[in-house]
N, C-alpha and C positions, 0 to 999 in steps of 0.2 A: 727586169722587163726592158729597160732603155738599152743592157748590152745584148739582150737577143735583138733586139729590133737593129740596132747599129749592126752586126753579127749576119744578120738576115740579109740587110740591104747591101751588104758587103760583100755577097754571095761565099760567105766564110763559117755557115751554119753547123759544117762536121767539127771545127774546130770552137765550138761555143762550149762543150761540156766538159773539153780539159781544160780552158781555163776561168768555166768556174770553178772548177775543184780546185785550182793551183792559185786560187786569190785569197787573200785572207785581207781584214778589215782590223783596223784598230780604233777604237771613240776616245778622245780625252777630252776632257771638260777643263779649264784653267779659269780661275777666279782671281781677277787683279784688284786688289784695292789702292783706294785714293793713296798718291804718294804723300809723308810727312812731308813738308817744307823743309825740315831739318835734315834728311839724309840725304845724302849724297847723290847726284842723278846718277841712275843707272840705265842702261839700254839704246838702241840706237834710234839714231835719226829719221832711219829708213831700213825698211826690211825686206825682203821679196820672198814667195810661199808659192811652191809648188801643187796647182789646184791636180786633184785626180783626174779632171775633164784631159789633164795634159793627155792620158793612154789614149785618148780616142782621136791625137793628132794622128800617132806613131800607128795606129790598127788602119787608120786609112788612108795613110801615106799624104796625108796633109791636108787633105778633102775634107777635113772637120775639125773645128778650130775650137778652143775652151775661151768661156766669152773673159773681159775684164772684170776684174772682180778688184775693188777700193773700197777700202773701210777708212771713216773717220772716226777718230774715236775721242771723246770726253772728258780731258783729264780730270776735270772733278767729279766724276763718279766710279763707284765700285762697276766692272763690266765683268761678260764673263766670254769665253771663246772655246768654243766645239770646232773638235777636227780633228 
């Protein structure tokens, strides 16, 4: 719904139904548990993650921008992360 309407206001509506046919979608669900104390730190300091908002920079030649997205996250709990 939000890429016909982006699609629409784009005046780029012949070209909405090849790419939805040409997008495919992936879900992965990841479960981190609390780290032992005793193993080794593993992972970085800092990470940076490509949000999908980014396509609707490139569809409108910059006119539409993917807002910030910052997660803090809890090292003493179990979390989980969809994407």
């Amino acid at each position: 719904m939000v890429k016909k309407m982006v699609f629409e206001g784009l005046n780029l509506r012949k070209y909405l139904e090849k790419h939805l046919e040409e997008t495919s979608y992936h879900l992965k669900v990841m479960k981190y548990r609390v780290a032992d104390p005793s193993e080794p730190t593993m992972g970085l300091a800092n990470s940076f993650v490509v949000m999908a908002g980014e396509s609707f920079n490139v569809l409108s030649n910059g006119r539409l921008h993917a807002p910030f997205h910052r997660v803090v996250m809890n090292a003493n709990k179990t979390r989980l992360s969809v994407g």
